[in-house]
Residue, then its C-alpha position, 0 to 999 in steps of 0.5 A: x341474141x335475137x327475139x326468135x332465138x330467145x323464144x325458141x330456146x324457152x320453148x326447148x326447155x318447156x318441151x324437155x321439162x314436159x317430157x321429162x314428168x312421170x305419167x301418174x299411173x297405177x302399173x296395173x289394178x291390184x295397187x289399188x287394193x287396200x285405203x278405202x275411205x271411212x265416211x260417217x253415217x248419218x241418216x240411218x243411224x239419226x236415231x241411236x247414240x254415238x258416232x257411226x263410221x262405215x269402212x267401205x270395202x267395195x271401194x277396193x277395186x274387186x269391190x270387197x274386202x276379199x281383195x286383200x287377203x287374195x293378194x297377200x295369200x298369192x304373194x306370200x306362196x309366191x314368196x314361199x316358191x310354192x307358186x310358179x306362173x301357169x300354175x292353178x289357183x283353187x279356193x272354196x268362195x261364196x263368191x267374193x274371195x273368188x272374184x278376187x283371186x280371179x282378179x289376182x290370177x289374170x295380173x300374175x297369170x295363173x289359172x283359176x278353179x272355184x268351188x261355190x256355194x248355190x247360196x252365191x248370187x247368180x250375179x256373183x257367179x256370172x261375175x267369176x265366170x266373167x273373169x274366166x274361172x272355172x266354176x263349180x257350183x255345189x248345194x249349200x244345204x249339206x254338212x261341210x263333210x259331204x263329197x258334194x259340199x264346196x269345200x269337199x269339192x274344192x280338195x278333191x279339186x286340188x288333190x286331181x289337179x297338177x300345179x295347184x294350190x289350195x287357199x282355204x281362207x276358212x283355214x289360213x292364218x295368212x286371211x287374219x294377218x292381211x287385215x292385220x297388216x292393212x285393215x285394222x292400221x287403217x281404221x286405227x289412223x282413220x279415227x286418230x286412235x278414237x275408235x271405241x267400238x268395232x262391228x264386223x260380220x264373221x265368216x271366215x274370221x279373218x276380217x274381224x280377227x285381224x282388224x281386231x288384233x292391230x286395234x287390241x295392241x293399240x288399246x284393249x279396250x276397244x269393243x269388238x262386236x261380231x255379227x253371225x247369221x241365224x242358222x250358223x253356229x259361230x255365236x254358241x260356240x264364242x259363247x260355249x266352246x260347243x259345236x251345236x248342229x243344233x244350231x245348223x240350218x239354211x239361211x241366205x245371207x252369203x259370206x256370214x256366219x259358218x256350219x263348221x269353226x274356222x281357225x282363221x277366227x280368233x274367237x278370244x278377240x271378239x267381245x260380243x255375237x249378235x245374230x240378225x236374221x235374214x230379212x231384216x238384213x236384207x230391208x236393212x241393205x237397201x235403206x242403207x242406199x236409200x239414206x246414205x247413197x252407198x249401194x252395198x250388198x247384204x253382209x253389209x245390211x246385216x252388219x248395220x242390222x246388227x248396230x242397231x241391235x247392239x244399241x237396242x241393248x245399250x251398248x253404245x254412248x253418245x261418246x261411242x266412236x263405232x266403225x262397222x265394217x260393209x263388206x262389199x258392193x251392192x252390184x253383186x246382189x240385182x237378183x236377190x236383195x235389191x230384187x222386188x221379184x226376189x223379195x217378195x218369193x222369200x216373203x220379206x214384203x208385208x204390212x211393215x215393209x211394202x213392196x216398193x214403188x218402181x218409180x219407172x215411167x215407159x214413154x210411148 
């Protein structure tokens, strides 16, 4: 066989091997919910005892950890045939759980009707709309029975339009059973089973309930330590078994803390509340990016507020292996937390926490 033959046939082969490898691609957006990492915490925990792990939802690719109920809620009513293509999709969101379903609903091609808190950053609502859901806006201040309250809204919703059904995540045992199924198996063999304590903001529940009961199976004596809102009723109720209105009035953290009990909580999983307020949140979410360099948004501020409180009383050793869980990502809060302008109007500047230097120069 001649040279030039020899070199012809080996460039046939190389050519066949090369077409015949797989393109390593993702067929669309929603395979990427779910894995997200588990980085340590170092700076701003420097000071407390024990070791500190943040679960980073907004690596999901709706950047929160709503992505996975959205898709395991839509895939099991499709399972169920109670969802059909071109149907409509409607759910009560203050504004993350929305983002993921819109998500969800472009890929498998439905329709999508929000009903959203006026509590929701402007940011968050541009971002629905952006998706092309319909959004309704509906005044947080009014009791969860009020015709204008966004669940209200969102059933009347249902109830006008055909073709429709109804999430309601506050209500939906399916919310508990996707962090079951993917949550709290990931945290359990990203710690090897080390895990000792988890912290997790409360609103629906359904994060901390389902990540609670895969890590009780596995051992019981794991700490799960919830995070409320001052102004919600969750705490008193774990505590008493009382829903006190008493308890109920504005505050602005969004996705934490609820002026009703949903059963998407399992409140005999959860060990501990810790309330934390809205303005030590908010400073806590922006020294969380300014030490770590994860720009999360405010439930996650008010989640590692409430670590800091947990250490204040003693809850942690220098053998603590604690896992909080930061929601979602920090994009979704310009206007509001990492706003100076918005700060400031709420009176979370003063003598303890200044105003902060823009650090921007203008070249004339």
């Amino acid at each position: 066989m001649s040279f030039a033959a020899t070199i012809l046939i080996d460039w046939c082969n190389s050519k066949c091997l090369f077409m015949k490898e797989e393109i390593k691609a993702y067929n669309n957006v929603l395979e990427l919910i779910g894995n997200t990492p588990l980085i340590k915490l170092n700076k701003i925990t420097k000071n407390l005892e024990g070791n500190f792990y943040a679960k980073v939802e907004a690596f999901n690719p709706g950047h929160s950890s709503k992505d996975r109920i959205a898709l395991h809620i839509i895939e099991q009513a499709e399972k169920k045939g109670i969802l059909s293509p071109g149907d409509t999709i409607i759910e009560t969101t203050s504004g993350n759980t929305g983002f993921s379903i819109a998500m969800v609903s472009i890929i498998k091609g439905y329709d999508c009707i929000l009903a959203v808190s006026s509590k929701s950053s402007k940011d968050k609502i541009d971002m629905l709309r952006s998706l092309g859901a319909k959004v309704y806006v509906c005044p947080s201040n009014v009791s969860a029975d009020d015709e204008r309250s966004y669940y209200s809204v969102a059933k009347r919703l249902h109830e006008e339009t055909k073709g429709s059904i109804y999430i309601n995540q506050y209500f939906n045992q399916l919310n508990i059973d996707a962090h079951y199924l993917t949550t709290g198996p990931e945290i359990w063999e990203q710690t090897s089973g080390k895990i000792t304590h988890l912290v997790a903001c409360s609103g629906t529940g359904g994060t901390i309930s389902g990540t609670a009961k895969f890590l009780k199976e596995k051992n019981p004596n794991i700490r799960i330590l919830g995070v409320d809102a001052f102004g919600s009723v969750l705490k008193k109720y774990h505590e008493t078994k009382e829903f006190d209105t008493n308890e109920i009035y504005p505050y602005r953290i969004e996705g934490l803390g609820k002026n009703l009990i949903p059963t998407a909580t399992d409140f005999e999983s959860i060990d501990k509340f810790m309330k934390v307020t809205d303005e030590e949140s908010a400073h806590t979410a922006r020294e969380i990016t300014k030490t770590e360099g994860l720009f999360v948004g405010y439930t996650s501020g008010a989640a590692l507020q409430a670590v800091k409180q947990f250490a204040e009383e003693g809850e942690f050793t220098s053998e603590s292996n604690v896992v909080v869980i930061f929601p979602d990502h920090g994009s979704r809060y310009m206007s509001k937390v990492f706003s100076d302008d918005w700060m400031n109007e709420q009176g979370f500047f003063d003598s303890a926490n200044t105003k902060e230097d823009l650090k921007i120069e203008f070249i004339k």
